[in-house]
N, C-alpha and C positions, 0 to 999 in steps of 0.2 A: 388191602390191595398193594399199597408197597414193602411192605413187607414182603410178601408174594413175587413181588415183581425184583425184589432186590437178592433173595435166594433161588430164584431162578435166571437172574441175568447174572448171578457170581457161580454158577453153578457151567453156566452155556462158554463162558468164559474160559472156564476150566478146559473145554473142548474143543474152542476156536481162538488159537493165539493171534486171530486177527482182528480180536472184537478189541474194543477203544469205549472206553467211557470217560465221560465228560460232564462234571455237574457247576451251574449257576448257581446252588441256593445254600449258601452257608448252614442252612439248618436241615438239612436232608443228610440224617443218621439212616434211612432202608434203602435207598432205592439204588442209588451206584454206589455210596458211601463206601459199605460191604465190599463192593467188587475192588476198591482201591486199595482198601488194606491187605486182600488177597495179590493182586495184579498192578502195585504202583508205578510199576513200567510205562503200565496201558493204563493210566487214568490223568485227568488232568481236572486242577480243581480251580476255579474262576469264580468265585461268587459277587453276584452282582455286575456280570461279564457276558450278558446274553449274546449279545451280537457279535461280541471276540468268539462267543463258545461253538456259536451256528457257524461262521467262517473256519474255524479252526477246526471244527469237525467237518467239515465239508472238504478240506486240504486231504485232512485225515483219509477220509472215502475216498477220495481221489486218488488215494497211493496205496488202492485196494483193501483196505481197512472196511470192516462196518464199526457205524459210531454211534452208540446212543449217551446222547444228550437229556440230562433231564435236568428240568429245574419247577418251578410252579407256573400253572398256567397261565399266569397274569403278566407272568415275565418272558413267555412262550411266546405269547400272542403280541406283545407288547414290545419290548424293545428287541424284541430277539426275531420280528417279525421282519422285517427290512432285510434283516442280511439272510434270515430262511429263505423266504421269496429270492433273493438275486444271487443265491450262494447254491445252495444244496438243491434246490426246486430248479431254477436255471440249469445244473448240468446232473438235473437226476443220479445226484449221488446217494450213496447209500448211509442215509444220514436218518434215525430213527430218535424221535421229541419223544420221552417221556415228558409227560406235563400232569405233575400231582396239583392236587388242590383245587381240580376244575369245581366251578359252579360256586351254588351260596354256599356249600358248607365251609369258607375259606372265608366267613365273615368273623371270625372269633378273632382271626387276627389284625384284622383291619377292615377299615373300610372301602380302601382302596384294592384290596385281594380277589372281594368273589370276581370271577371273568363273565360274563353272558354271552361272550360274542366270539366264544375262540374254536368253535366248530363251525361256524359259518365262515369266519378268514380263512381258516384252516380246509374245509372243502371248493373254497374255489382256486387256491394255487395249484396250476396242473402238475398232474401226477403224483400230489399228494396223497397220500392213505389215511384217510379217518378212522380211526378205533375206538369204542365210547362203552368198556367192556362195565357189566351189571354189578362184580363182584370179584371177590379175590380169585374164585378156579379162572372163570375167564379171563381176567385181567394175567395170570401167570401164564394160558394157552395163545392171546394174542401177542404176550412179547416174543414166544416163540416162533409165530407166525410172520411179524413182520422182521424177522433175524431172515427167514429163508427167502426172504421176495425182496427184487432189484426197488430200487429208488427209494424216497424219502416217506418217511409214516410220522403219523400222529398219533399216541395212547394216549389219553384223557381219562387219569385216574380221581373218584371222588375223596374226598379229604376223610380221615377219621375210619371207622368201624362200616362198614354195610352187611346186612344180612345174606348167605351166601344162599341165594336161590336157583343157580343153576349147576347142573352136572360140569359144566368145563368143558363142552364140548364144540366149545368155541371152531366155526369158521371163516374165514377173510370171505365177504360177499355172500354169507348168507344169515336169514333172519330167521330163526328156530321158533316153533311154534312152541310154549312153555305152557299152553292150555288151549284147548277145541272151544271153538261158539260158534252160534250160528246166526246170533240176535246185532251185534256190534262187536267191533276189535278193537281192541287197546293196543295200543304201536308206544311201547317206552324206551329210554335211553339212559344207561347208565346205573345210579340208584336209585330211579323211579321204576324200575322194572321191579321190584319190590310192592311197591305201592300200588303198581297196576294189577300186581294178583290178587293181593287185598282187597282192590277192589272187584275185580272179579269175581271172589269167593261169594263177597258181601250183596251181590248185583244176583246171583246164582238163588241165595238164600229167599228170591221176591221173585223167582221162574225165569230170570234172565241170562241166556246163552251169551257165553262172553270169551272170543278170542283174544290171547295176549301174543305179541311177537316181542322178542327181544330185538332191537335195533343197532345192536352191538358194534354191528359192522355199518356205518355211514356212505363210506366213498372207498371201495365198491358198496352198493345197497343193492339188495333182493329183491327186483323190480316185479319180478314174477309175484314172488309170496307176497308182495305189498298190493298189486292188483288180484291174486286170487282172493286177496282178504273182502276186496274193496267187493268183488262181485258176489262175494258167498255171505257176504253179512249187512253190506249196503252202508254202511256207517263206519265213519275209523277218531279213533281218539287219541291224539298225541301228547304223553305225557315225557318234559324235558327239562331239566336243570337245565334252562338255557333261555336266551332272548328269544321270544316266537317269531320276531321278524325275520332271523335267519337261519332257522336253527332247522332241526328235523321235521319238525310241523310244516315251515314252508317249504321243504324238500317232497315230502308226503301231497302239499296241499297241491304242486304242480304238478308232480308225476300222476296225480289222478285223473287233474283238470284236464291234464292232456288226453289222457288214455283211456278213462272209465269212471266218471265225473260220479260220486257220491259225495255226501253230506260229512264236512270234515270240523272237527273242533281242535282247539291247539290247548295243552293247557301248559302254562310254561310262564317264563318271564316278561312285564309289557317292558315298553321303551321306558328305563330305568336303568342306573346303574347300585352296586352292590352298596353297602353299610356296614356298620359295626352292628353286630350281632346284639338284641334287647331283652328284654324279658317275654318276646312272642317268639315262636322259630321261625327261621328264615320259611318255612313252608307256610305258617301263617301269614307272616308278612306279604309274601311276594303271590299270593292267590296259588298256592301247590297243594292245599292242604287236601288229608283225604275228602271231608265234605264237598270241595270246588269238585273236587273227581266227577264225584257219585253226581252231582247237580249236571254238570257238562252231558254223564253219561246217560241219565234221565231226561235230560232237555236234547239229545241225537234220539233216543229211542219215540221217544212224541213227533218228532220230526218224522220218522219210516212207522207212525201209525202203529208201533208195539204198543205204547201203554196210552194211557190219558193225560 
């Protein structure tokens, strides 16, 4: 994904001498790194500097620039969160967070790194844009995406390698269906959109019709396709490299409660924070694993009277 996302923003660069890049994180060699050695005019390097970098980007937009900032999630959410909120959020400038390293995959380097809670901060500052792209095509179609729309964006890239399951057909506020079902829906984010076809497949294999959405796009979200799912299959399963208390699940579990109340399961992070990475994977650790799926998704289908 950053890789992707760093040959596509040194590329966009190339075309818009108004873009600005700005990186916190000393060890980020793909993502604007790239763009600095092409455009050192237009980069500026802060590591360790979140809240100088969201202000100073935020100056930047203001004097008609766009500015992506990128640093790792932890440091997104965290110190770079106060000046986001009263800087770039406050006068809807055009100020776009790249934030690599969302979720547990960022436990190898510490304990303190995986984030759980930085799509939940992150969707309630208004006018903020949530992006939670599954893979590298997506991830390289939403930076584009939020280069051409006014005010501030969030991209939340997963750390490391993920497998590339979607065309790229990425769009701002809609959820693509990546497989039909008619029995339950899987609603994933990010690189669980992976694991929810998996399980899909695996669910298929024992007669069970299984929608997946990609949840790509957070804030705006496809209220439509999230209610068509909720009435066409009765059941929704949200799987999320993320805290369930504020994450996609309870986005999911309100927008239903209100509108067309089905049986919802979250499977995702509890009230915990991140670790150094052990000899289990963060997916076993933190209850992600494929079996919690499959059990989640058997324990909705007994609930709507599908199986026993």
């Amino acid at each position: 994904m950053e890789e992707s996302c760093g040959r596509t923003l040194t590329d966009l660069g190339g075309r818009d001498p108004n873009l600005f890049a700005l990186s916190g994180d000393p060890e980020d060699v793909n993502v604007v790194r790239p763009f600095g050695k092409r455009f050192p005019d237009r980069y500026l390097d802060l590591p360790h500097q979140e809240a100088t970098m969201m202000s100073a980007a935020t100056g930047l937009a203001l004097r008609g620039r766009t500015v992506y900032a990128s640093t790792r999630a932890v440091s997104a959410a965290g110190p770079g969160y106060p000046a986001l909120r009263s800087t770039a959020c406050h006068f809807r400038a055009r100020v776009k967070v790249i934030a690599t390293h969302g979720g547990l995959g960022a436990g190898g380097v510490g304990g303190s790194h995986p984030v759980l809670e930085d799509i939940g901060l992150m969707r309630g500052l208004p006018g903020m844009m949530v992006l939670v792209p599954a893979d590298a095509p997506s991830a390289q179609i939403a930076l584009l995406a939020i280069h051409s729309r006014e005010g501030p964006a969030y991209l939340r890239l997963a750390a490391g390698r993920v497998p590339n399951v979607t065309d790229g057909s990425f769009q701002v506020g809609h959820a693509p269906e990546l497989r039909a079902g008619s029995d339950l829906t899987i609603i994933a984010v990010g690189p669980l959109v992976a694991r929810a076809l998996e399980a899909a497949e695996a669910l298929a294999r024992v007669g069970v019709s299984t929608r997946v959405l990609d949840f790509a796009s957070v804030k705006p979200f496809d209220e439509p396709s999230l209610l068509r799912a909720a009435r066409d299959t009765g059941a929704l399963l949200v799987l999320e490299d993320h805290s369930v208390l504020t994450g996609v699940g309870a986005l999911v579990a309100s927008t239903t409660s209100e509108n067309y109340p089905v049986p919802v399961r979250r499977v995702g992070v509890a009230d915990l924070l991140g670790e150094f990475e052990g000899p289990a994977s963060p997916s076993e650790r933190y209850g992600l694993a494929t079996e919690r799926v499959r059990d989640e998704a058997w324990e909705l289908l007994r609930l709507r009277g599908k199986v026993q």
